[in-house]
N, C-alpha and C positions, 0 to 999 in steps of 0.2 A: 699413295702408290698401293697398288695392289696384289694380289698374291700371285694373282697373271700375268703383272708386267714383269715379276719378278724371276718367272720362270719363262718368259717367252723368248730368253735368248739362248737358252739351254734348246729352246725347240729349232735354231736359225740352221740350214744346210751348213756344215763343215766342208765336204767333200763328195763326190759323186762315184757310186759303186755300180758301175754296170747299170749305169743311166737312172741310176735312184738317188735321189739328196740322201746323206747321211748325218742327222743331226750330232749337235753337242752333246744329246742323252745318250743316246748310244753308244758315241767314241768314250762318254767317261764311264758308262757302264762295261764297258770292252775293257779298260783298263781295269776298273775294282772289279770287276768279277774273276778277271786272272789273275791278279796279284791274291786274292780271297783264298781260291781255290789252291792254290801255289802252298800258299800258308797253312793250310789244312793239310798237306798231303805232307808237310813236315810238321805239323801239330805243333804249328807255333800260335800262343795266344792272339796274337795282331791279328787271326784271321777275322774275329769275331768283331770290331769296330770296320773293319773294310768290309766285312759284309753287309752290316747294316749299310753304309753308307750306299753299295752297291744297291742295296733293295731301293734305296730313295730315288735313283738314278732309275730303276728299274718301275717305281710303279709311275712313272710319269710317261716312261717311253710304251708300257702297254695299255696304259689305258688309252692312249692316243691311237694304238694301232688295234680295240677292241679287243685284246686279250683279257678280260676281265679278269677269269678265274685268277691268271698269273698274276695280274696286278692286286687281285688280293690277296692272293698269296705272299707275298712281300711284306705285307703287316703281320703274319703270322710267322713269318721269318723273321723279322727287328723280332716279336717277342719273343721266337724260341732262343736267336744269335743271346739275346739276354740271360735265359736260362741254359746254354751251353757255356757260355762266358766263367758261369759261376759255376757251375757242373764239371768245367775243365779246373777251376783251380780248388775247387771245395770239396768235389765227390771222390777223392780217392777214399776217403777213409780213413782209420787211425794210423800215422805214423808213412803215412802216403802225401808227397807233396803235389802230386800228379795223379791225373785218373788213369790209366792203362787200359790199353786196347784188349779189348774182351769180342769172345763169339756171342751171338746172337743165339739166344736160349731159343727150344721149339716153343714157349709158351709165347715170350715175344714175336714170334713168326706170326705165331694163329692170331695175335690180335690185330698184329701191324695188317695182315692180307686181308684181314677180317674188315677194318678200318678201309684201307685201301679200293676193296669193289663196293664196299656202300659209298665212300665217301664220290668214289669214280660216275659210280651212278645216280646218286644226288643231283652233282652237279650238272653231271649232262643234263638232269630235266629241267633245274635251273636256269642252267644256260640257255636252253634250245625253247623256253618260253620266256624267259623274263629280260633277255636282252638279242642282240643284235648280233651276236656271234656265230660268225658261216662255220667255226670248227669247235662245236659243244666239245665233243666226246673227248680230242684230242689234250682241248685246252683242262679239260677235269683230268683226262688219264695224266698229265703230265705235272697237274698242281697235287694227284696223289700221291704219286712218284717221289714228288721231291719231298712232301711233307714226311712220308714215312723214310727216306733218304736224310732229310734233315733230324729227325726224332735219333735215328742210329747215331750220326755223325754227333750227337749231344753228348750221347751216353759211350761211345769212343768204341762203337758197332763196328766191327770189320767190313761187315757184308753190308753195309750202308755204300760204300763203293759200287757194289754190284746195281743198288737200286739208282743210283745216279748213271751209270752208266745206260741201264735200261730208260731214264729218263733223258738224257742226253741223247739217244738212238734217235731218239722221237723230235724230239726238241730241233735238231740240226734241220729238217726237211720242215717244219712247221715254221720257224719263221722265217727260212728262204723263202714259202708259198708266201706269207707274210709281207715279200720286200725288205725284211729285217735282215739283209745279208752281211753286215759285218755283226750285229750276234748271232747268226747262227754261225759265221767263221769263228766267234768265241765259242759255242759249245763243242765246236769241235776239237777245239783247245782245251776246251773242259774235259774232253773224252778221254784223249791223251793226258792231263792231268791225274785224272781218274784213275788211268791204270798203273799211272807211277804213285799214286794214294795208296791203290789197292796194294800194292808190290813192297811200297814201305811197312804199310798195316799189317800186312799178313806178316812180313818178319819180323815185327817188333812182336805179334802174338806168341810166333815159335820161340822165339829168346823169351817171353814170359813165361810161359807152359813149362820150356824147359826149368827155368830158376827154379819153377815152382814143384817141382818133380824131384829135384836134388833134396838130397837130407839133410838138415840143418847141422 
């Protein structure tokens, strides 16, 4: 048996969305990716094995539909869900059981946007000569997005919301064009996750700031 008979029934039509087959990859990636993001937005540890598991669901349904960038991305997610995994329970510091939700330093900005339009424009030239990809720019802006999105969300970045958000904007319309339309009805579930992320994060910062303000 082979690695393809093994995955070919993940690829079988489940149900039909507006006259498009809907595989198995997609309805389980539909499911792990909102349960993932659900868990994130109350910064509960379990987000980080259902994400991986989501990427796994996730780099099979895009390489099938030519989104490369994204499907590579997804191995760079398993590695970093790894190094958040251990960053959420190891990096608070002394006498810290938990990391705590922190602003985003301007030094971190200048590297993250810094990373972000080389990394943005890299790929598009990648994209746009070494593979098959009708949406270079799109597919790079959105694997920036998420990796500098994903780097925040490691280190327990507020404003990591924001850049998901701005990657979600995009995402939603890209793989409707795609025929991906029950994930892109998950990013839109994503969005709205995102802003109840953002709206938890930001308060658990002001209850930080404040503790941290009071005199012992």
């Amino acid at each position: 048996m082979t690695l393809a008979d093994v995955l070919d029934p993940l690829r079988q039509p489940l149900v039909t969305v507006l006259g498009t087959p809907v595989s198995w990859t997609e309805v389980l990636g539909f499911g792990s990716g909102a349960l993932c993001v659900w868990l994130v937005a109350r910064q509960h540890l379990a987000n980080w094995p259902i994400g991986i598991a989501n990427n796994l669901f996730f780099i099979l349904l895009f390489t099938q539909s030519g989104l490369y960038a994204d499907a590579g991305l997804q191995i760079v997610f398993i590695t970093l869900a790894a190094y958040g995994w251990w960053t959420w329970t190891h990096g608070g510091g002394p006498g810290a059981s938990v990391l705590p939700v922190r602003g985003t330093s301007r030094t971190e900005w200048a590297w993250l946007l810094a990373a972000g339009a080389v990394g943005t424009l890299g790929l598009t030239l990648l994209l746009s000569r070494a593979t098959d990809s009708t949406v270079p720019f799109w597919d790079a802006l959105t694997t920036s997005l998420s990796l500098m999105a994903t780097y925040g969300q490691c280190r327990k970045r507020v404003e990591s919301w924001w850049l998901w958000i701005a990657a979600d904007v995009v995402y939603i319309p890209l793989y409707a064009y795609k025929e991906l339309y029950l994930t892109s009805l998950l990013y839109a579930g994503f969005l709205a996750l995102c802003l109840m992320g953002l709206r938890s994060w930001s308060r658990d910062l002001v209850a930080a700031t404040g503790r941290e303000r009071v005199p012992a």
